[in-house]
N, C-alpha and C positions, 0 to 999 in steps of 0.2 A: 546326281548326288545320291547314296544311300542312305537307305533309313538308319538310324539312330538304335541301334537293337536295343540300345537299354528303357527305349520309350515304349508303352502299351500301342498296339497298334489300333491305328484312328479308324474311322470311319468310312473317311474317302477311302480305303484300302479295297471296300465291298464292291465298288464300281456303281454307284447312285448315279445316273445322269445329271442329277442336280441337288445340289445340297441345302439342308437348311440351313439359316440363318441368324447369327447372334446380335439381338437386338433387344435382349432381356436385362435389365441393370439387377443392380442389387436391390432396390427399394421392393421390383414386382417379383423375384425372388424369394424374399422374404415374404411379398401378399402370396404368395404361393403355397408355402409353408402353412402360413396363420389361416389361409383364408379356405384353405382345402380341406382342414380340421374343423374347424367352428362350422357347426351347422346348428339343426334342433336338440344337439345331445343335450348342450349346458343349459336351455332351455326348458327340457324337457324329463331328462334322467334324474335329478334329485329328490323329487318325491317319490320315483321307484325305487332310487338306493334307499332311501329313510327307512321302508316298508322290510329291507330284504335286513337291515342292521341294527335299527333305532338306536343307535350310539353316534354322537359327531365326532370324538376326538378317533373315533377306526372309520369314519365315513372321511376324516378329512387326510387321515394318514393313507385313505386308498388313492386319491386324488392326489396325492404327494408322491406315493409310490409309482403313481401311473405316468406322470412326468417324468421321475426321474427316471425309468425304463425307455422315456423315449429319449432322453438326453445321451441313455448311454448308445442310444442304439443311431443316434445322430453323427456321435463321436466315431461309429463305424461307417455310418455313410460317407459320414466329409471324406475319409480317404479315399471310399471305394468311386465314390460320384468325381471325385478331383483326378483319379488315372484315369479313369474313364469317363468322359465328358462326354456320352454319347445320348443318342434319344432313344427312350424305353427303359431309361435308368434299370431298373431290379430285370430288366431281359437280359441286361448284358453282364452284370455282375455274375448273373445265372450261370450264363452260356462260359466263360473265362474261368469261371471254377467248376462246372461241375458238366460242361457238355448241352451242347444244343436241343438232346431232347427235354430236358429238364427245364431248361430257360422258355423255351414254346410250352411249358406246362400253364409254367407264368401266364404267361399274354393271354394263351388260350380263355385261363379260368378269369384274368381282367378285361379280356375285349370281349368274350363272348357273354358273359355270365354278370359280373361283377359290374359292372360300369350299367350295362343298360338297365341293370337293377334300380341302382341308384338313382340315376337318372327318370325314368319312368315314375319314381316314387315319391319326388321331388316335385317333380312337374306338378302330381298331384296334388300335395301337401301344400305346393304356393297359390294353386288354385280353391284348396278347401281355406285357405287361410285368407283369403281375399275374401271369400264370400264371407267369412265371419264380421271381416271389415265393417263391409256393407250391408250387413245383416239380412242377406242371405244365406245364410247358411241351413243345408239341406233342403235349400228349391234346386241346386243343381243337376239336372240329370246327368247318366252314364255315357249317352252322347256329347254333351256338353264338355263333358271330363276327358273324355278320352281325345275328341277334336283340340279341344284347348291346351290339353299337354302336349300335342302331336307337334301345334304350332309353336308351344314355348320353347320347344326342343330344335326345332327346324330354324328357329329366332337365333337360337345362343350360338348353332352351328353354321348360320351363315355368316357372324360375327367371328368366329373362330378361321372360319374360310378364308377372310380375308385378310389374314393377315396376324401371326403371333404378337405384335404389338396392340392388335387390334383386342385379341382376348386376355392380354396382359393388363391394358388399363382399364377393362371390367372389371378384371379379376381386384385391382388395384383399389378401383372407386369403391365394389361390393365390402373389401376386405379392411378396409377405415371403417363403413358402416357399423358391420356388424362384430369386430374387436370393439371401438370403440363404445357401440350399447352396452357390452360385457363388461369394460372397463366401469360405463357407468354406472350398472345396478352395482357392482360388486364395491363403488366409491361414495355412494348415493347416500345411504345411514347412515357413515361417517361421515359424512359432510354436511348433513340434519341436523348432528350430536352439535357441530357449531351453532347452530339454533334453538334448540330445545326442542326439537321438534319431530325427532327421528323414533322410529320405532322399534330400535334395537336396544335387548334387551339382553345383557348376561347372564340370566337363568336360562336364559334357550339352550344356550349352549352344552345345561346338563340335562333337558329335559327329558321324558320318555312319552311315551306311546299312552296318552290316557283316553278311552275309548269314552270317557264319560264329557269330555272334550269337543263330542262331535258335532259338528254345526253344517245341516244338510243343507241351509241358505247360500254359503262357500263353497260348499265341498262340491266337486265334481264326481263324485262319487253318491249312487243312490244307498238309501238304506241299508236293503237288503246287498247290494256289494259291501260295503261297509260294515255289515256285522260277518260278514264272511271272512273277512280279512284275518291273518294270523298274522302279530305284528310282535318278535322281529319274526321274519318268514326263515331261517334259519337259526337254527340253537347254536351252537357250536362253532365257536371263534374262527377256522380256516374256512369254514362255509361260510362264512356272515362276510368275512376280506373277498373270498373266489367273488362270490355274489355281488359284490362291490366294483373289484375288478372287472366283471364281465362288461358291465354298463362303462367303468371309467375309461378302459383299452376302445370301447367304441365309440366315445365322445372324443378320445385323443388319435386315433384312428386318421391316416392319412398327414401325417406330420412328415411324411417323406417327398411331399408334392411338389420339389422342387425336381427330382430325379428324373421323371421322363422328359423333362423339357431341357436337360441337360444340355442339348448340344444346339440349344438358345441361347444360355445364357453370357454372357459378355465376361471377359476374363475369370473362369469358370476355375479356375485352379486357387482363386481368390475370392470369389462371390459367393460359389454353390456351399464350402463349410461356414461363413457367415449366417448363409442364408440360415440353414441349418440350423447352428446354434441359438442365434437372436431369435427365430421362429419360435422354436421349443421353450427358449426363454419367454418368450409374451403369453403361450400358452398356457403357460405353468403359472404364469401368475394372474391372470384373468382369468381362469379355470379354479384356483385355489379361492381367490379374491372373492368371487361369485359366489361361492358354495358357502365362504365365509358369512356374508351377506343374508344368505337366503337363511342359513338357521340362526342369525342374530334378529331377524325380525321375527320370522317365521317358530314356534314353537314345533316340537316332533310330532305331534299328532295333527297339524293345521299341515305339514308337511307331505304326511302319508294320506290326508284326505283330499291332497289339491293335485291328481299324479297326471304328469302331461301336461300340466299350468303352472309350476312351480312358480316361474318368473312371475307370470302375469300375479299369481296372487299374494306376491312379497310387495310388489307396486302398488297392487287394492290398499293394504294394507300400511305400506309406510306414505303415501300420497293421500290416504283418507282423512288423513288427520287435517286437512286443508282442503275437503271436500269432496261431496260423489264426484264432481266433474273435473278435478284434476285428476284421480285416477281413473276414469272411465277412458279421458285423453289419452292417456299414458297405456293405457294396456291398447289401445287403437293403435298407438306407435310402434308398440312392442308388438306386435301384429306385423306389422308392415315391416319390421327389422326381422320378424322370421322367416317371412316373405322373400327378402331381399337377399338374408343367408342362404337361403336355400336355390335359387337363383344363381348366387355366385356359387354352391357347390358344383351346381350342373354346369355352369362354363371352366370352371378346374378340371370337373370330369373330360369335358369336351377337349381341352387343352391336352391333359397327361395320355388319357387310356388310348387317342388317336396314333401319338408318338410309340407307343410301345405296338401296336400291329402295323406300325410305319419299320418299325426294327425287323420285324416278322418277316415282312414284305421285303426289305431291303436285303434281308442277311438270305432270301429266299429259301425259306422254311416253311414257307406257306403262299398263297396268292399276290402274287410278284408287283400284282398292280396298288397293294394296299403302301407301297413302297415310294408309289407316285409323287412328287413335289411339284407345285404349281410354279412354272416358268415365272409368272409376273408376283404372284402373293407368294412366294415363298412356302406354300404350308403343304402338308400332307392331307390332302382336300378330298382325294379319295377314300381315305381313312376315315376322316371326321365325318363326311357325309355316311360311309357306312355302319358306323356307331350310332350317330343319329338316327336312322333307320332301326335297326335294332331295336335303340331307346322306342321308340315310337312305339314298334310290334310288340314290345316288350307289356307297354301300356296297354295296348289293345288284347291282347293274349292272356294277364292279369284278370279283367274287367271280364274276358269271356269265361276263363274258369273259373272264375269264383261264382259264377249259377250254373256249372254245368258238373263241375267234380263235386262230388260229395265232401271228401276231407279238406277243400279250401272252403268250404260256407263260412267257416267260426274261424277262418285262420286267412290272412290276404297272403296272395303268391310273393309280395313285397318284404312281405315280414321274413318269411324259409328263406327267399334270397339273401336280406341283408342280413342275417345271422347266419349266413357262409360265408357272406363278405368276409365278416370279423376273423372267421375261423380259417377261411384260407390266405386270409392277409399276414395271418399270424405266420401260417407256414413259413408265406415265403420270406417273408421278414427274418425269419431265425436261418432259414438256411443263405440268406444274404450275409449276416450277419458273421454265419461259420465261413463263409466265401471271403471274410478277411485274412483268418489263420489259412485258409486252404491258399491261396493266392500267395502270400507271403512266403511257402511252400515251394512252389510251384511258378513263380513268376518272383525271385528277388530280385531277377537285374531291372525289372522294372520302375521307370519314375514314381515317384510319390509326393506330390507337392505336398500334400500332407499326411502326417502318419498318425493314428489314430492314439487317443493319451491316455495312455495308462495301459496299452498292452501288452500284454494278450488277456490282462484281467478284465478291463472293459466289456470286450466280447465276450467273455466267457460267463461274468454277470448278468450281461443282455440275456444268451443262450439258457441258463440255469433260473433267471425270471420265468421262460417260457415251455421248459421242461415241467416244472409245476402247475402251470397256468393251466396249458393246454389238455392236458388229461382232466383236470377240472372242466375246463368249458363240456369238454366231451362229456363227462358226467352231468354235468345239468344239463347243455342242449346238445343231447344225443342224435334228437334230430335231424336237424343242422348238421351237425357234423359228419353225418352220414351222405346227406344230400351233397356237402362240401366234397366228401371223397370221390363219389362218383360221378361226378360232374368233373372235378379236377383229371380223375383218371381215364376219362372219355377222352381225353386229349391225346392219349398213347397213341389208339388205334389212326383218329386225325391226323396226325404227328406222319406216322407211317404210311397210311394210304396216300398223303398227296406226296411223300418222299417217291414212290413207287409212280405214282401216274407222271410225276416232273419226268423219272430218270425213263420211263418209257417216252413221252414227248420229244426227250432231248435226243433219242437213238434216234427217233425217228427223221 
């Protein structure tokens, strides 16, 4: 029988000896989406945006904005993820609009770079965040740290090993948890107000920045930080939004996390824009919700002096009214729910960034074994464990330069990585995004179960969000961004060395 010329071509076409398998419903689809997003941002970014704007009604319109750029940019996935239901999601989008060495740029900058970042940094944080628990914090040593995340890593990856359903209903169990916390702070003082008992209060909502305010018994912030402070840290309205934006794009960051598991999911022409949308949808509103929440208790300057603890000290505060030991509880909880978030990031990471050097591997653009699928668990086992690995060195390499380089002393190698993350996620984001006009181009006899709403203005909205964004991020973290480029662009010469060593192999 011949292929159907008007269909994108599948998968099986590359000659895989064994394929993965679709065993992914809608429900863990969707925890994909929500649960890939949500980490420490909503936890943690509000009292840094407070500091960069001290305004809510532009603090709350950035978090509105930042939703609705991923919604549009959702409306471009459902098509592009529904032709293409392949694993590596944005490899293959890449590779079908713009050529294979572009799409290995992809992988390269998320399996080599981006992922074991993440990961490594994670590992950590759920281990300094334990120890708070238990009130240890700061008896744990460097060995301690570094062994303990080697094996949280090597945990999540032999869970993933076995079996994509297997890291689908982690993903599933972690991703109730930690929406649901989000849910609750964000529903918490409105549902006190039915008691009298809440401590939300509608002057918050105008308040500013009064430095005469400061209470160093709350504040995580000493003194002297504290009288250092310029609050807002930007004058000037497009600086105060950029500022805003930077933190909110990486709190909503990873909303596309149903895409590399694409050619998991169970009728994929129907599930993956669901996913998609309802995703973006729960984010947008437990993201807005929360933020709601945090400055209807929280005043602006209780805001800016609690940065890193936001959560925790809106629960001090609306639970103290019923006692030290109901909120003492409650931030223990809230502990362990950041714990948990982070946790489930590292088995999403485990889940997607394996699938996309499984694509690498399979389309043979790089080392042919990362392409591997296990006969009996079905999963790309080579891959995950080598991710894994990475994450681990990643840890250990971290921990060793930050006493041995001079310019990591004041700065962790965690922090320069995960502000490339953002910055080369963005990239490939917008030139995925142009890969629907280019495609539509270039491939109309193609299926489309779904076609993207509101085209070509959609994408062109997405694209024009990120034209202004992007030269901004560059301007504040120039850094970054630098690191991002040359990191991203080491992948050329990779790219071509092992093209050169295969096609010598294969003469041979």
């Amino acid at each position: 029988m011949s292929a159907d010329p008007s269909a994108a071509p599948s998968e099986s076409t590359l000659g895989s000896r064994h394929e993965l398998v679709r065993v992914l419903g809608l429900g863990i689809a969707i925890a994909m989406v929500v649960g890939n997003t949500i980490g420490s941002g909503i936890f943690r970014k509000p009292g840094l945006i407070a500091a960069d704007a001290d305004s809510f009604p532009l603090i709350i319109a950035g978090w509105i904005v930042g939703g609705l750029v991923c919604l549009l940019g959702a409306l471009c996935f459902a098509e592009l993820a529904a032709m293409l239901p392949r694993a590596g999601g944005m490899y293959n989008y890449l590779k079908e609009a713009y050529g294979r060495p572009v799409a290995f740029l992809y992988g390269w900058s998320e399996f080599f770079f981006g992922t074991p970042a993440s990961c490594g940094a994670l590992a950590i944080m759920i281990l300094e965040t334990l120890a708070v628990v238990f009130g240890i914090q700061g008896q744990l040593s460097e060995i301690t740290l570094v062994v303990g995340s080697v094996l949280l890593i090597a945990f999540v990856a032999f869970v993933n090993v076995r079996g994509a359903i297997w890291g689908g209903n982690v993903q599933g169990v972690t991703t109730v948890i930690k929406a649901g916390s989000v849910a609750l702070i964000a529903l918490l003082p409105l549902v006190l107000v039915l008691f009298g008992s809440s401590a939300l209060r509608v002057e918050h909502f105008t308040s500013h920045f009064d430095p005469a305010l400061f209470d160093p018994a709350v504040s995580t912030l000493t003194v002297e930080k504290f009288q250092e402070l310029t609050v807002p840290r930007y004058t000037t309205l497009p600086a105060q939004m950029a500022a805003i934006l930077l933190a909110v794009m990486w709190s909503y960051n990873g909303w596309d996390g149903v895409a590399p598991v694409a050619a998991e999911v169970r009728d994929p022409n129907r599930n993956i824009p669901r996913a998609l949308f309802a995703g973006v949808g729960i984010l947008i509103l437990v993201y807005v919700g929360a933020n709601v929440a945090y400055h209807g208790v929280l005043n602006m300057t209780e805001l800016v002096e609690t940065p890193g603890t936001t959560a925790q000290a809106m629960l001090r505060k609306q639970l103290g009214v019923f006692g030290p030991g109901w909120a003492t509880t409650a931030v223990t909880v809230l502990s362990v729910v950041i714990a948990i978030s982070s946790f489930g990031a590292i088995n999403s990471n485990l889940m997607q960034s394996p699938r996309v050097a499984y694509a690498l591997g399979h389309d043979g653009v790089f080392f042919q074994k990362l392409g591997h699928v296990h006969a009996s668990y079905r999963t790309p086992t080579i891959a995950i464990c080598t991710q894994a690995t990475m994450a681990s060195l990643m840890v250990v390499g971290a921990r060793i330069s930050k006493h041995y380089v001079a310019a990591l002393k004041t700065r962790d190698l965690f922090d320069i990585l995960t502000d490339y993350v953002i910055f080369s996620a963005s990239v490939f984001l917008v030139l995925s995004v142009i890969g629907v006009i280019v495609l539509r181009f270039k491939h109309p006899e193609w299926h489309r179960p779904y076609r993207t709403l509101g085209y070509p203005v959609t994408p062109l909205l997405f694209v024009g969000f990120y034209v202004w964004f992007l030269p901004t991020a560059y301007r504040l973290e120039s850094f970054s961004a630098h690191v991002a480029l040359i990191l991203i662009l080491l992948g050329l010469p990779a790219y071509f060395l092992y093209a050169i060593v295969r096609k010598s192999s294969t003469a041979r």
